[in-house]
gemmi code that builds the backbone of each chain (N, CA, C; Angstrom):
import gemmi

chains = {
    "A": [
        ("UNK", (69.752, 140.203, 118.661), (68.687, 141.198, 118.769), (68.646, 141.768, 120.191)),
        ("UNK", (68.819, 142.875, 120.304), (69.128, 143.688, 121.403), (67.593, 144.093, 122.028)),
        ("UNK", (66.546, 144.540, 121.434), (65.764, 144.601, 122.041), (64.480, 143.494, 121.037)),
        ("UNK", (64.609, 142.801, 122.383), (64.358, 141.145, 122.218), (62.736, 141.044, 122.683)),
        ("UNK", (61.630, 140.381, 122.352), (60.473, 139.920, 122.698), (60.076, 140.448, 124.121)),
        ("UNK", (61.455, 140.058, 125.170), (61.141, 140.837, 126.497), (61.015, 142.288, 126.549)),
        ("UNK", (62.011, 142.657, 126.223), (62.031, 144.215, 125.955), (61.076, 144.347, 125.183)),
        ("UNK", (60.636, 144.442, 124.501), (59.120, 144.644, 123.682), (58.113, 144.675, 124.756)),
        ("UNK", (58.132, 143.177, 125.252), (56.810, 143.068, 125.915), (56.368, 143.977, 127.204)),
        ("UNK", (58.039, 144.709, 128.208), (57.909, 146.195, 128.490), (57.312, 147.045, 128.190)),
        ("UNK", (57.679, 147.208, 126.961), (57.343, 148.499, 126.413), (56.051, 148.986, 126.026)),
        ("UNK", (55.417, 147.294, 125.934), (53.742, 147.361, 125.718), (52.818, 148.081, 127.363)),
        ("UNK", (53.847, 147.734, 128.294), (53.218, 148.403, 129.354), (53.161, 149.920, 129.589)),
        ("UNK", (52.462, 150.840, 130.505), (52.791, 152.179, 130.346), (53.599, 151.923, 131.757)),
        ("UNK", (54.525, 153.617, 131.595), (55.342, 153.859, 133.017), (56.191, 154.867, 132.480)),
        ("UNK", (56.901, 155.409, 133.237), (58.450, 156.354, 132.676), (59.416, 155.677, 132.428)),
        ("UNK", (59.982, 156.272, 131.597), (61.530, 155.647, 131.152), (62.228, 156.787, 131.209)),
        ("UNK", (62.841, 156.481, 132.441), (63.653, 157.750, 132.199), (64.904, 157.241, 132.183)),
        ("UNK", (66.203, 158.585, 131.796), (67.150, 158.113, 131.464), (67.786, 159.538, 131.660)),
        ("UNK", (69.438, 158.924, 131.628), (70.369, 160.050, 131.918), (71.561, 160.680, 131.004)),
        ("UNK", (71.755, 161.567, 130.691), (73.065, 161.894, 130.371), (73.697, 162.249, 130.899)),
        ("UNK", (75.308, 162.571, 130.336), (76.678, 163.211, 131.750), (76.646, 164.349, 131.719)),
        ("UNK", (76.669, 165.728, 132.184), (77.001, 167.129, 131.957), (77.800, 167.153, 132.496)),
        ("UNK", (78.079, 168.817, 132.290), (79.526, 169.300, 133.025), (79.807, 168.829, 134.481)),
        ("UNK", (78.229, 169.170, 135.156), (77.965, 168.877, 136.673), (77.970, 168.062, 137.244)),
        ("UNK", (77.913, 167.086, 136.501), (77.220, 165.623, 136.814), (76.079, 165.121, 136.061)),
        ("UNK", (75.436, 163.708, 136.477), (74.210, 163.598, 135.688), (73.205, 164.325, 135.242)),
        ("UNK", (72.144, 164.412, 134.670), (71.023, 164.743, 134.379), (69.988, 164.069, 134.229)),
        ("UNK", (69.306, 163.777, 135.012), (68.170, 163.026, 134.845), (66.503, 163.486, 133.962)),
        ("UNK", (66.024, 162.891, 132.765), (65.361, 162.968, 132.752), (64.209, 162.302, 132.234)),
        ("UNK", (62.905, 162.046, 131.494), (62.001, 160.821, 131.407), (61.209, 161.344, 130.504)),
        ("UNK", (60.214, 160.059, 130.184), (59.207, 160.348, 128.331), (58.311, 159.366, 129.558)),
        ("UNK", (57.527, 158.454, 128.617), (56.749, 157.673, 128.735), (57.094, 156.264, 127.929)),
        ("UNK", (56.693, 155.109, 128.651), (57.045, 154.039, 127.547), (56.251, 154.025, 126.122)),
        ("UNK", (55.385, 154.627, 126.265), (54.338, 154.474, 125.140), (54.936, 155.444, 124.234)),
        ("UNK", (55.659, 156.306, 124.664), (56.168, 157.124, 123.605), (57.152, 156.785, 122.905)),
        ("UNK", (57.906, 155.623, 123.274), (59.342, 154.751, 122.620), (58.558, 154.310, 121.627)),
        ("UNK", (59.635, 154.686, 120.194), (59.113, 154.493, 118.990), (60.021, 152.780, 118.834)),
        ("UNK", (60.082, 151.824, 118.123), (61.001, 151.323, 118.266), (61.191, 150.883, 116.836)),
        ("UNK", (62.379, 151.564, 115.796), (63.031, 151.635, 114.727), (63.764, 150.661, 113.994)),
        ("UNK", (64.392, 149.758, 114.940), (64.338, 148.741, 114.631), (65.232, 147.960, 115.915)),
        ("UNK", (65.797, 146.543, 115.654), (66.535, 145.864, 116.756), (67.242, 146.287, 117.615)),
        ("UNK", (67.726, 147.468, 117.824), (68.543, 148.285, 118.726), (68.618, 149.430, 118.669)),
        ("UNK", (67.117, 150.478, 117.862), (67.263, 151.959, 117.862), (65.725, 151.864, 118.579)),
        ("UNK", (65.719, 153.358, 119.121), (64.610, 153.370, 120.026), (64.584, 155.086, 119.393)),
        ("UNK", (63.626, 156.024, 119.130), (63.050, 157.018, 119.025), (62.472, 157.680, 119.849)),
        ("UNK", (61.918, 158.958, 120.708), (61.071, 159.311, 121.550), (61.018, 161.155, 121.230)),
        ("UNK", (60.061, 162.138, 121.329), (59.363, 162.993, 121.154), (60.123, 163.947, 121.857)),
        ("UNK", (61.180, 164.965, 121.878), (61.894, 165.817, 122.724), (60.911, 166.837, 122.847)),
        ("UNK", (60.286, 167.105, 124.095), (59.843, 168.727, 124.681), (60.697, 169.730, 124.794)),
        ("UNK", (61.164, 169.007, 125.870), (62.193, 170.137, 126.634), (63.335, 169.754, 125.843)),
        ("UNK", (63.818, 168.795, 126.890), (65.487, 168.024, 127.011), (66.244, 169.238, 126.556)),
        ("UNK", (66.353, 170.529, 126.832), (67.697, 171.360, 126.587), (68.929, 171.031, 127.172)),
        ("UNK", (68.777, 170.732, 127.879), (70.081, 170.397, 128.853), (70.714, 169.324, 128.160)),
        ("UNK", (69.754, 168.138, 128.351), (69.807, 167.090, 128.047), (70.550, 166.824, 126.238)),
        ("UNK", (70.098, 167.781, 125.734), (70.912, 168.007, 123.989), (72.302, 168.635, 123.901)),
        ("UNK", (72.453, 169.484, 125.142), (73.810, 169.877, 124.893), (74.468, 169.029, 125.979)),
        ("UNK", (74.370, 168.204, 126.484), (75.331, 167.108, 127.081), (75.593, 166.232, 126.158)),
        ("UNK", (74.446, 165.812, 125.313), (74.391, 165.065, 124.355), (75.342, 165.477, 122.870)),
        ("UNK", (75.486, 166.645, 123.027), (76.480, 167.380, 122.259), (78.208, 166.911, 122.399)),
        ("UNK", (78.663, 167.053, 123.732), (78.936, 166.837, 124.525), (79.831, 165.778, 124.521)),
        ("UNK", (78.557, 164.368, 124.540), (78.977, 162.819, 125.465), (77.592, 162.094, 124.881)),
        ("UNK", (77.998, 161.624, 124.008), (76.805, 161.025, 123.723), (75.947, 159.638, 124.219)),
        ("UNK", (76.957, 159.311, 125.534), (76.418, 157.790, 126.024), (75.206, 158.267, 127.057)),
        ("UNK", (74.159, 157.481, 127.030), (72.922, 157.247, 127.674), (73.005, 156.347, 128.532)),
        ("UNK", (71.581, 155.920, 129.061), (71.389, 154.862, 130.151), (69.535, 155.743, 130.277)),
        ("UNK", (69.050, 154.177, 130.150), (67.785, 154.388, 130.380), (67.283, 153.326, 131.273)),
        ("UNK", (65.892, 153.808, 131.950), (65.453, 152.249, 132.818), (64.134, 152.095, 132.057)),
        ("UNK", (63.580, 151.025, 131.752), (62.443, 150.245, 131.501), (61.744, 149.707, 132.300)),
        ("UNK", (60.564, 149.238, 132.616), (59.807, 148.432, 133.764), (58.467, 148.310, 133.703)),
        ("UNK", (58.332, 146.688, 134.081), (56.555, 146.788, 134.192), (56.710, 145.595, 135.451)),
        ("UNK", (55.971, 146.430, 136.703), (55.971, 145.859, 137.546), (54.672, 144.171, 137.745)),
        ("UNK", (53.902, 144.593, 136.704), (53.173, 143.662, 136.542), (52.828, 142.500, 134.868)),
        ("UNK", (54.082, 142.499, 134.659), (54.188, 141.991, 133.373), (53.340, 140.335, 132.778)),
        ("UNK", (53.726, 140.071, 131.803), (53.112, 138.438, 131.554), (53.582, 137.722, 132.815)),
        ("UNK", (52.322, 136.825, 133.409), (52.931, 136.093, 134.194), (53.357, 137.007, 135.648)),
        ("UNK", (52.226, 138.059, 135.364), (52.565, 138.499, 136.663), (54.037, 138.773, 137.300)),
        ("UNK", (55.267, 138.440, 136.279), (56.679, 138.641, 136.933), (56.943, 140.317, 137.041)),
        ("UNK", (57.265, 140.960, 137.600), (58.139, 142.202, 137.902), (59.080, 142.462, 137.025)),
        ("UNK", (59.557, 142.911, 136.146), (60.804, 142.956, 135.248), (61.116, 144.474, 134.777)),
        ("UNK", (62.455, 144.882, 134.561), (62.896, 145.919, 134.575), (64.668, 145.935, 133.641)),
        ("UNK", (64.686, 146.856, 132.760), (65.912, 146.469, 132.301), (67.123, 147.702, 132.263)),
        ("UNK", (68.018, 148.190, 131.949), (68.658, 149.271, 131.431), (69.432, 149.033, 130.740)),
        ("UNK", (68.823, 150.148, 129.925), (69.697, 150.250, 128.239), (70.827, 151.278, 128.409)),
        ("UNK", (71.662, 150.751, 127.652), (72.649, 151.651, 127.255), (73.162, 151.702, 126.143)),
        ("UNK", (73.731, 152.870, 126.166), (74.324, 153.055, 124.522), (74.434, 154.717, 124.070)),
        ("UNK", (74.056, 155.279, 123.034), (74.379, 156.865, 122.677), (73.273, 157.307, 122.130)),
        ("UNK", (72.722, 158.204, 122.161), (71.585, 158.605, 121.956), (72.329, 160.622, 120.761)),
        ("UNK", (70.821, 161.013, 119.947), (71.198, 162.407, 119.641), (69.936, 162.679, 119.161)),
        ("UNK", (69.817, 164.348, 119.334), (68.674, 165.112, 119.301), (68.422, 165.289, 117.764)),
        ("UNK", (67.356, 164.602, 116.817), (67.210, 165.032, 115.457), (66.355, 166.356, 115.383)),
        ("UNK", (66.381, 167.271, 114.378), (65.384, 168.159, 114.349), (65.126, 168.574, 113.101)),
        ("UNK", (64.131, 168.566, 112.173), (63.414, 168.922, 110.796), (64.019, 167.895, 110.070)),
        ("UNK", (64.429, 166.742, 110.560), (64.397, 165.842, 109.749), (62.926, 164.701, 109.009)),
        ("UNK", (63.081, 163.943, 108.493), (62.536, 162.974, 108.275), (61.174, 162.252, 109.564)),
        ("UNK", (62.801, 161.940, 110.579), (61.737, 161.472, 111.731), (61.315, 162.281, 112.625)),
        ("UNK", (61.649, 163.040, 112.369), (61.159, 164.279, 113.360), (59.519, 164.769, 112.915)),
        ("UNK", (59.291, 165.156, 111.519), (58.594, 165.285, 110.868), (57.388, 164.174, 111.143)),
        ("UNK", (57.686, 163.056, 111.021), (57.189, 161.802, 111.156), (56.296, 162.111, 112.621)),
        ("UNK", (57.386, 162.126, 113.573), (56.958, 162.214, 114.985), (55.993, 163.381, 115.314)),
        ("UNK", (55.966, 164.469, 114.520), (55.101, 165.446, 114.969), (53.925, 165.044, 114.913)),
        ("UNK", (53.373, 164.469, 114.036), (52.142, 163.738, 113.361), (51.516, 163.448, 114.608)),
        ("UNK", (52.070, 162.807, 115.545), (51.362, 162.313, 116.669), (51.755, 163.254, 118.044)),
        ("UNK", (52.927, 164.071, 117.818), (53.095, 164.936, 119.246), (53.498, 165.414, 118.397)),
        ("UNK", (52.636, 167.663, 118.213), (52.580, 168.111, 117.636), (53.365, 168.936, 118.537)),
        ("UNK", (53.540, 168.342, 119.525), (54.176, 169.553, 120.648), (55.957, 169.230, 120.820)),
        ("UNK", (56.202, 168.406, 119.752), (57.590, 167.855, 119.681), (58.912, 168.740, 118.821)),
        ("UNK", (59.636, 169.394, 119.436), (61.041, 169.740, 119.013), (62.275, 169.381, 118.170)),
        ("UNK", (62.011, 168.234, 118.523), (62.890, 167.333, 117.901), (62.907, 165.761, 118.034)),
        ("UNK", (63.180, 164.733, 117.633), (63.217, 163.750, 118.363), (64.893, 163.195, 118.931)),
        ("UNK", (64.635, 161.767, 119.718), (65.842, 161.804, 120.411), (65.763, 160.002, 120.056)),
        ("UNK", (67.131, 159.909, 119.322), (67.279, 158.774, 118.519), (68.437, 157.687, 119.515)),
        ("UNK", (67.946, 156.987, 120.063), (68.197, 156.198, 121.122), (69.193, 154.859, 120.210)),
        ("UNK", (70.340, 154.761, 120.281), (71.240, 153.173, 119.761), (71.818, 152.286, 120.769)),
        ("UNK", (71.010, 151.551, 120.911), (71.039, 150.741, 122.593), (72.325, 149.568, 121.741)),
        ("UNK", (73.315, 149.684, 122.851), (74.379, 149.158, 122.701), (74.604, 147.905, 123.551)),
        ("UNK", (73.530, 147.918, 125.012), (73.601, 146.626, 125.801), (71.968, 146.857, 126.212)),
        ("UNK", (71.630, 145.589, 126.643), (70.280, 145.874, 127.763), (70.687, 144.627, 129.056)),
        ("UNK", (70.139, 145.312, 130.082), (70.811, 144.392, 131.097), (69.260, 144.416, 132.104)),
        ("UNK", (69.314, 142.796, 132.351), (68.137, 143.151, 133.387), (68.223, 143.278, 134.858)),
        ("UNK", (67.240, 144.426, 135.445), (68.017, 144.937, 136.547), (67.084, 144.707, 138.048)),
        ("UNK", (65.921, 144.344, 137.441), (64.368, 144.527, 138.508), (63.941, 143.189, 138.172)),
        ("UNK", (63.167, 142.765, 139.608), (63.049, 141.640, 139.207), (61.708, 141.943, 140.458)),
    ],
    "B": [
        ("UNK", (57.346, 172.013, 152.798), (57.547, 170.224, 152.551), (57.670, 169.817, 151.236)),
        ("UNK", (58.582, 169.294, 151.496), (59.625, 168.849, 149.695), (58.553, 167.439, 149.468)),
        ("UNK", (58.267, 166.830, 150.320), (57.209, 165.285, 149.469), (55.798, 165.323, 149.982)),
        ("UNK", (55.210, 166.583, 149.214), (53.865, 167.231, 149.942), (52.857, 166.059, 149.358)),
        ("UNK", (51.944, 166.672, 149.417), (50.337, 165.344, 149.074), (50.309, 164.863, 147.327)),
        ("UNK", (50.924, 165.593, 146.327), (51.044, 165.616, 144.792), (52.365, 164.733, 144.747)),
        ("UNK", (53.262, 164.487, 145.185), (54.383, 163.929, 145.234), (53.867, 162.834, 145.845)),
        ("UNK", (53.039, 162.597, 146.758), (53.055, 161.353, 147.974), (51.576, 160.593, 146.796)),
        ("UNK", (50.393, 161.752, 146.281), (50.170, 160.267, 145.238), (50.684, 159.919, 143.993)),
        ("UNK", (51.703, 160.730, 143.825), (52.350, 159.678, 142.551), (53.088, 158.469, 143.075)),
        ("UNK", (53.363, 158.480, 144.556), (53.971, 157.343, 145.033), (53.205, 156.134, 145.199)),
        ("UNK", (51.488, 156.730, 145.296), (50.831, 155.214, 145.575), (50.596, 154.681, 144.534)),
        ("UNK", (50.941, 155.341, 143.451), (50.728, 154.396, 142.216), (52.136, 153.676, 141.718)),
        ("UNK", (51.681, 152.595, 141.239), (53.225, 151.972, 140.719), (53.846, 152.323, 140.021)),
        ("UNK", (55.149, 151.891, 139.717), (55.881, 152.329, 138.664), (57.416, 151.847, 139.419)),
        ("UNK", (58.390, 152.320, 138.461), (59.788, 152.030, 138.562), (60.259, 153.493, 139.016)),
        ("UNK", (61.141, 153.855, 139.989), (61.333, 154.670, 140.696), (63.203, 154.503, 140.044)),
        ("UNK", (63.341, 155.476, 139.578), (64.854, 155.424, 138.547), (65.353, 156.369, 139.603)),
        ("UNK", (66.833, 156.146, 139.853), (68.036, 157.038, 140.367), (69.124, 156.888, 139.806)),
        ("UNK", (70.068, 158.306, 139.643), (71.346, 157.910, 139.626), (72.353, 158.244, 140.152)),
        ("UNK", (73.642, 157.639, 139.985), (74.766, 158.023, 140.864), (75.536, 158.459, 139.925)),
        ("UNK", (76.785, 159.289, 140.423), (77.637, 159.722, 139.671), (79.059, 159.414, 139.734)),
        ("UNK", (79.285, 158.014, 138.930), (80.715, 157.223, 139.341), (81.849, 157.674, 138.665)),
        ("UNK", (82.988, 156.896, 139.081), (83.981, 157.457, 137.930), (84.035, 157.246, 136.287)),
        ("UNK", (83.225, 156.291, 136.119), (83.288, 156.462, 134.642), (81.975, 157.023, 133.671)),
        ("UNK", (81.460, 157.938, 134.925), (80.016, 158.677, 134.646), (78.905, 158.109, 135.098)),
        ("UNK", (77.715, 158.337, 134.930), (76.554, 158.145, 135.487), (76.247, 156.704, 135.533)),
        ("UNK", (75.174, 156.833, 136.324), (75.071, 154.838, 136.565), (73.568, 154.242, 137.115)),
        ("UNK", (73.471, 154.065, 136.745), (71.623, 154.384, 136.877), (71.140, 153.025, 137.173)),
        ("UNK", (70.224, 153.277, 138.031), (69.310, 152.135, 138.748), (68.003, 152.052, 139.175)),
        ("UNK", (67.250, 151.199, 139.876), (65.464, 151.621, 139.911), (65.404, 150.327, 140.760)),
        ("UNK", (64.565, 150.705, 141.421), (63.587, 150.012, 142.685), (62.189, 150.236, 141.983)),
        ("UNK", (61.044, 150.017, 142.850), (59.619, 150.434, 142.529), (59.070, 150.861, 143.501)),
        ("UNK", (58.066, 152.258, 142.881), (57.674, 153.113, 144.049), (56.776, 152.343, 144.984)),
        ("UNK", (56.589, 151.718, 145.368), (55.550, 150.705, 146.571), (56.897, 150.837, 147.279)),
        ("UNK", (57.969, 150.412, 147.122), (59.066, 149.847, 147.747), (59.578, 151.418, 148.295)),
        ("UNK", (59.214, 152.485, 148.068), (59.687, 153.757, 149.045), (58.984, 154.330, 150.138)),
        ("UNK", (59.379, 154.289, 150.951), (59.147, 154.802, 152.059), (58.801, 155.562, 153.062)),
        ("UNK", (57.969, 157.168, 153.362), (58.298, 157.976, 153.554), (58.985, 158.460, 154.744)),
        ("UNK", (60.271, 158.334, 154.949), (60.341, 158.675, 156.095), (60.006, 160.053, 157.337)),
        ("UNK", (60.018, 160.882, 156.421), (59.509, 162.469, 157.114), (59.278, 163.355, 155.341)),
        ("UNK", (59.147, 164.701, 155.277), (58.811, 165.179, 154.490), (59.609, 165.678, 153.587)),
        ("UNK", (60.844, 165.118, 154.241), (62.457, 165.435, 152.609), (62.846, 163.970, 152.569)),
        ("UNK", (62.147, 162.965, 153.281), (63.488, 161.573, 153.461), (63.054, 160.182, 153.004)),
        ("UNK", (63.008, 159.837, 152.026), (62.939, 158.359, 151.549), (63.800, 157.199, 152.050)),
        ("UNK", (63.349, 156.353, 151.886), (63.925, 154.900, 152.360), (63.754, 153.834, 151.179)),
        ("UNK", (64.270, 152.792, 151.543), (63.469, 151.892, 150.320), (65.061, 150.603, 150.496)),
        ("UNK", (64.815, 149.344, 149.917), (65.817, 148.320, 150.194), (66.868, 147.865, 149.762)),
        ("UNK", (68.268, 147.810, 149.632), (69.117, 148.024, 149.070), (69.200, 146.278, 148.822)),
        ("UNK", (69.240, 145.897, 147.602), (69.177, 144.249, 147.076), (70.983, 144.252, 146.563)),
        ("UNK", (71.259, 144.402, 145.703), (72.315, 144.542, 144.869), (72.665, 146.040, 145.185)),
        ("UNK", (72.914, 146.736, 144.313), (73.254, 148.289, 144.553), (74.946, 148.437, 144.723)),
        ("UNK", (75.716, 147.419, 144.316), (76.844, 147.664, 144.800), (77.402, 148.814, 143.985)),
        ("UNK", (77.724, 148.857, 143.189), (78.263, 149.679, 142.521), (77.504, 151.430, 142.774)),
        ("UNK", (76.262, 151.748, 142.821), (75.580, 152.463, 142.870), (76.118, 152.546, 145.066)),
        ("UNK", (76.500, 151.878, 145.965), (76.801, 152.057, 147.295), (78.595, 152.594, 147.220)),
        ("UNK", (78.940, 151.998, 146.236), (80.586, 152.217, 145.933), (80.392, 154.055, 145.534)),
        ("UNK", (79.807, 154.305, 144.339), (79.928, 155.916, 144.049), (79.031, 156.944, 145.261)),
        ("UNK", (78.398, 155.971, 145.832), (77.789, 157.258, 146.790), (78.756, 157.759, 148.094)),
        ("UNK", (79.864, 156.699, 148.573), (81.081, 156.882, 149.576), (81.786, 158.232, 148.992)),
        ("UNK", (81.792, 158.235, 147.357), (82.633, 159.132, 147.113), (81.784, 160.373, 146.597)),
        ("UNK", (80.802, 160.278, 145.893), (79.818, 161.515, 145.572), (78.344, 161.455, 145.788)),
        ("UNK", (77.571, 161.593, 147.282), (76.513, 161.322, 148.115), (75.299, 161.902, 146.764)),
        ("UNK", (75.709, 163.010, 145.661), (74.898, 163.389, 145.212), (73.866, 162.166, 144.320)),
        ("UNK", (72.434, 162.481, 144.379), (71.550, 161.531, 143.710), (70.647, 162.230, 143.096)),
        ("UNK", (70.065, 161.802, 141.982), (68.695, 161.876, 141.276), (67.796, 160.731, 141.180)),
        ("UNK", (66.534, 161.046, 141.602), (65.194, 160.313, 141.356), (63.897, 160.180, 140.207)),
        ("UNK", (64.152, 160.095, 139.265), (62.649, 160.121, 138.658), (61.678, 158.833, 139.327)),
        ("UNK", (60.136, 159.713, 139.223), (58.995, 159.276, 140.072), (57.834, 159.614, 139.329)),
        ("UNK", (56.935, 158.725, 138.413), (55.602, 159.355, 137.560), (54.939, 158.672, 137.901)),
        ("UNK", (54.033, 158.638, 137.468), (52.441, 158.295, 137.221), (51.945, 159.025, 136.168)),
        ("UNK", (51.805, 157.916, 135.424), (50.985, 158.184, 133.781), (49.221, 158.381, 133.867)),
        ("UNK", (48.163, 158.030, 134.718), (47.499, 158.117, 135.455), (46.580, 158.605, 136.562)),
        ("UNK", (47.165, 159.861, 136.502), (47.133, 160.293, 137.892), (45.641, 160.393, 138.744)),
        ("UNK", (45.408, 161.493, 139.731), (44.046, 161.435, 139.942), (43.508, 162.331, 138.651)),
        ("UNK", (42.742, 162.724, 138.506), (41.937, 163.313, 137.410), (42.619, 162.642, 135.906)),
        ("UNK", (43.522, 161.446, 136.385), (43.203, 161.138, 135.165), (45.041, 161.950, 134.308)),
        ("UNK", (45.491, 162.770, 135.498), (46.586, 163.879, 134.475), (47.670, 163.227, 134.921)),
        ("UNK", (48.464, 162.887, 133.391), (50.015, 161.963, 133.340), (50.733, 163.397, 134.766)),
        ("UNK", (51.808, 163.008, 135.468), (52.552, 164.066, 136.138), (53.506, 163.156, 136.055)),
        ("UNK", (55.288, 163.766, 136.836), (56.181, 162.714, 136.926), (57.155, 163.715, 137.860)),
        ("UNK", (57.957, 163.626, 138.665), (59.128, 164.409, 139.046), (60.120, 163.979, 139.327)),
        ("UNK", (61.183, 164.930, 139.146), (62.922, 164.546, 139.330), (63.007, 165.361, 140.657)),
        ("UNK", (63.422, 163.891, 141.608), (63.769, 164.615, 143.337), (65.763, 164.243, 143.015)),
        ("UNK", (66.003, 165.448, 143.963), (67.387, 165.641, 143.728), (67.678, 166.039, 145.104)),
        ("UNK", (68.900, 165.479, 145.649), (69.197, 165.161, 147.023), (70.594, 164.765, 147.162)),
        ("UNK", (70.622, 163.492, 148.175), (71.904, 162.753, 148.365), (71.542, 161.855, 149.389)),
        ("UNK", (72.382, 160.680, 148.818), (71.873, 159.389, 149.958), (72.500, 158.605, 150.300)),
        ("UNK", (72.691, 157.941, 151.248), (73.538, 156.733, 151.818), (73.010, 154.934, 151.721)),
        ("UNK", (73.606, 154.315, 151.768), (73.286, 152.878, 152.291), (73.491, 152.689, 153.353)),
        ("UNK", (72.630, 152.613, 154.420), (72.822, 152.020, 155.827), (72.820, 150.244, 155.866)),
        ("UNK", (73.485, 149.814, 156.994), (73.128, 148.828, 156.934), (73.725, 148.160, 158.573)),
        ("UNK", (73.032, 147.070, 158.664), (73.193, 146.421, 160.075), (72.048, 147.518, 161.794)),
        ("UNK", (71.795, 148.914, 160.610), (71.173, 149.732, 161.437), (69.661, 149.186, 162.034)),
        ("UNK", (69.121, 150.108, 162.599), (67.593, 150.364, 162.809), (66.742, 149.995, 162.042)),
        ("UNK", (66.903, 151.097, 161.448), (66.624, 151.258, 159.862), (66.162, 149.655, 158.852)),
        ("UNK", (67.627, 149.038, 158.968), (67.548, 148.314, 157.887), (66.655, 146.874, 158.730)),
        ("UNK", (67.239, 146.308, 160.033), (66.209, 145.706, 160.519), (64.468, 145.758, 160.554)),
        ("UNK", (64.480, 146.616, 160.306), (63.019, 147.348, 160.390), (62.123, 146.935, 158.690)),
        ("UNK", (63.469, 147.315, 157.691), (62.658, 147.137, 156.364), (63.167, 145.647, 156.242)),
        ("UNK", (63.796, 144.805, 156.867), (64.309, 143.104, 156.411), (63.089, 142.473, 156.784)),
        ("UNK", (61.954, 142.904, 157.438), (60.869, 142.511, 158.055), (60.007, 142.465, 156.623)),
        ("UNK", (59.787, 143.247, 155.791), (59.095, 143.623, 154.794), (59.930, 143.001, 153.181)),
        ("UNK", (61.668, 143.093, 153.204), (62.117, 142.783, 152.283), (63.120, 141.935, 153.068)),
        ("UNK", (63.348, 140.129, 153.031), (63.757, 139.866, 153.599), (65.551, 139.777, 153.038)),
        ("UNK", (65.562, 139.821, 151.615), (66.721, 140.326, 150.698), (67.337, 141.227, 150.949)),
        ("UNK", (67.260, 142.087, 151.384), (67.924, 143.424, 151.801), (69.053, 143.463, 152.576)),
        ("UNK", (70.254, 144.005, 151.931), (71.216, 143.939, 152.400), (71.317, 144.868, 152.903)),
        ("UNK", (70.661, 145.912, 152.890), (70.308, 147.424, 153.673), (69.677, 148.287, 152.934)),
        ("UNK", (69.729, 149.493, 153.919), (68.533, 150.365, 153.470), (69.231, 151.556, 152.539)),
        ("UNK", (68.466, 152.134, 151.312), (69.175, 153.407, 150.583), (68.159, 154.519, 151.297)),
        ("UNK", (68.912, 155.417, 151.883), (67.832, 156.665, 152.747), (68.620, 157.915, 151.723)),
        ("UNK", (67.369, 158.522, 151.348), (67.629, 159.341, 150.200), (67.164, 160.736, 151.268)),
        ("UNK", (67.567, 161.501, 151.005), (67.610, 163.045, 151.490), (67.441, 163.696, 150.167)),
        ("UNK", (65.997, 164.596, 150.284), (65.632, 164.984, 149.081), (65.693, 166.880, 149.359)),
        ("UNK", (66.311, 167.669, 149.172), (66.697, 168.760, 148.752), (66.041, 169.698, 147.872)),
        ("UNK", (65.256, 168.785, 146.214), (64.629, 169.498, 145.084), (63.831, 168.707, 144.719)),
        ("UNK", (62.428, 168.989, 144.884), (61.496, 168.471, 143.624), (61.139, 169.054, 142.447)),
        ("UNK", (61.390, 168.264, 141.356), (60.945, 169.200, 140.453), (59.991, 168.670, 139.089)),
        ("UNK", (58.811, 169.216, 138.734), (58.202, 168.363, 138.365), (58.537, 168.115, 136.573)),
        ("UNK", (58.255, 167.440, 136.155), (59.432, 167.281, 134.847), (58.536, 166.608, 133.918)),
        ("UNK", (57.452, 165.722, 134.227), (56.254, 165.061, 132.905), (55.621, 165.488, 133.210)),
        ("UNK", (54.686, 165.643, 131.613), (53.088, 166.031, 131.965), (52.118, 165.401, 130.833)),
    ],
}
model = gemmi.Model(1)
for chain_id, residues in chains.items():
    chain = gemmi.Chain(chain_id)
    for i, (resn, *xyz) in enumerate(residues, 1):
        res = gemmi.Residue()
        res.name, res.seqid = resn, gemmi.SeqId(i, " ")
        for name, pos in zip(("N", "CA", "C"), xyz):
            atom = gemmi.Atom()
            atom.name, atom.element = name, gemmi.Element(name[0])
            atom.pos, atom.b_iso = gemmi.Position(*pos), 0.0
            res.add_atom(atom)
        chain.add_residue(res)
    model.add_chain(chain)
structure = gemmi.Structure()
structure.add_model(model)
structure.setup_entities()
């Protein structure tokens, strides 16, 4: 199980998660909220696309990701922080997309996250 | 001034402060926490280099960097977040890094970020 009790217990905190794709140029950096990570099941993660234009046609592109996680004040008061990786893609008038509007009506599409490692990075 | 008073309080609030580098086998992403940055003047961050090797290896060859920086929180209460875009080095054995080993005694040196673009990116 890839995203494991710890990773959960992240995600219960608020903060940005941001994350990157490759473009032509180089990276692209950009971020949601943790509260907005849907989590689909043991290693898919969901989140609400506004913008991310850029970010969909890199994803077109190159589909590997990298995201950071973190709650500086977690159970136990420890600091913890992780990054995911794996391939991510922009859904739109689908199912979960549909789903996702329900709660962000201001959503485009969603962005379907398949975390392939998590590594912990913050401590 | 690129890290005016809206930029400087999303810094007093916590959170995970995400960057990335751009290596040879693509992007590579990492995070400190904003307590842990620095200001050095009104384009120039600081903050403590623990690990970072790989992320000190791609900056010799491509200085370029990205920052995401939020606060879900803000004053009035309004989520904000921004992507600073720059280029940065690892110093070490310097001024600099003596100065932050006082505060982080782990620090194998300092990452001094030169910030170029803010741009604000959550809301």
């Amino acid at each position: 199980m890839l995203l494991d009790a710890t990773v959960r217990d992240v995600l219960r905190a608020e903060g940005s998660a941001t994350f990157v794709t490759n473009g032509p140029d180089g990276p692209h950096l950009v971020a949601t909220w943790q509260s907005y990570l849907d989590i689909l099941d043991d290693e898919t993660l969901a989140f609400p696309a506004g913008g991310y234009r850029e970010t969909e046609e890199n994803l077109a592109r190159d589909a590997k990701v990298q995201m950071v996680i973190a709650d500086k004040h977690g159970p136990s008061e420890k600091a913890i922080g992780f990054r995911l990786t794996g391939t991510a893609e922009v859904q739109s008038g689908q199912a979960l997309h549909e789903r996702m509007k329900a709660k962000y009506p201001w959503c485009r599409g969603v962005v379907v996250m398949h975390v392939a490692k998590v590594e912990r990075i913050l401590g």
